[in-house]
N, C-alpha and C positions, 0 to 999 in steps of 0.2 A: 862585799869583798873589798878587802884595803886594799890597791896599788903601792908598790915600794918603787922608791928612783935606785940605782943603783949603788949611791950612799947611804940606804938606808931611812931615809924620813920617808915619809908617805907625801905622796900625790898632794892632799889636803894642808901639807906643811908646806908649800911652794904657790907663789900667786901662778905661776904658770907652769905648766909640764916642763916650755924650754926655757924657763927661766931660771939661770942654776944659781940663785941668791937665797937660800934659806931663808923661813921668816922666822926669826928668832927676835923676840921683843924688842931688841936694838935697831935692827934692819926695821920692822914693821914702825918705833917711833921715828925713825931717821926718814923713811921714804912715803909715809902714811897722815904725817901729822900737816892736816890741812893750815894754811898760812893764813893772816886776816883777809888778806886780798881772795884767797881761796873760798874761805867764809862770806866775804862780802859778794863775791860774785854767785855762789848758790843761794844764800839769801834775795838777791835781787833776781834771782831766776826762777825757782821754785815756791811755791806756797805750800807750805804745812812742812811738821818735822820730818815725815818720812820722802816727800820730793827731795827736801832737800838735802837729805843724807844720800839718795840716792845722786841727784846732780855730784857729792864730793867724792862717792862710790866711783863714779865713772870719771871722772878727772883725774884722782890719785893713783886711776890706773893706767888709763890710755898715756899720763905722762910717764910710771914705770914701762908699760907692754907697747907703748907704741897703737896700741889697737884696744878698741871697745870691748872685754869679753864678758861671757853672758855673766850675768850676776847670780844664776846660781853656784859657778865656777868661783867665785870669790869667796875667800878664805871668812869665817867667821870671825877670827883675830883682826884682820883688816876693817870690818862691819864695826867691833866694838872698839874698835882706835877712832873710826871716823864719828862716830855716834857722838 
């Protein structure tokens, strides 16, 4: 069963329920695309490619959400920006 927001995009178009920022390829490069400093610090945190996509998983978002959320909740579009 899809979820719709009351503008119409579905649940899985939005990094968060209360987040009323569409991810529309714009927004997801503008807010998404990890910086080198970003890169250098999951690199030096993580070992292996999938730690470390998750280490930028959870940074590019708690800096959008404020908060950790589960990474099943995280948009696929977001995964293949950080990748």
């Amino acid at each position: 069963m899809v979820e719709y927001t009351g503008d119409g995009l579905k649940r899985a178009d939005r990094l968060s329920p209360a987040d009323p920022t569409p991810l529309t390829a714009r927004t997801v490069h503008r807010l998404h695309t990890p910086s080198n400093t970003d890169r250098a610090f999951a690199d030096s945190t993580a070992r292996g490619a999938a730690p470390t996509l998750m280490v930028l998983v959870l940074l590019k978002t708690l800096e959008r959400l404020g908060y950790f959320p589960r990474l099943a909740h995280v948009p696929l579009v977001v995964l293949q920006r950080l990748r």
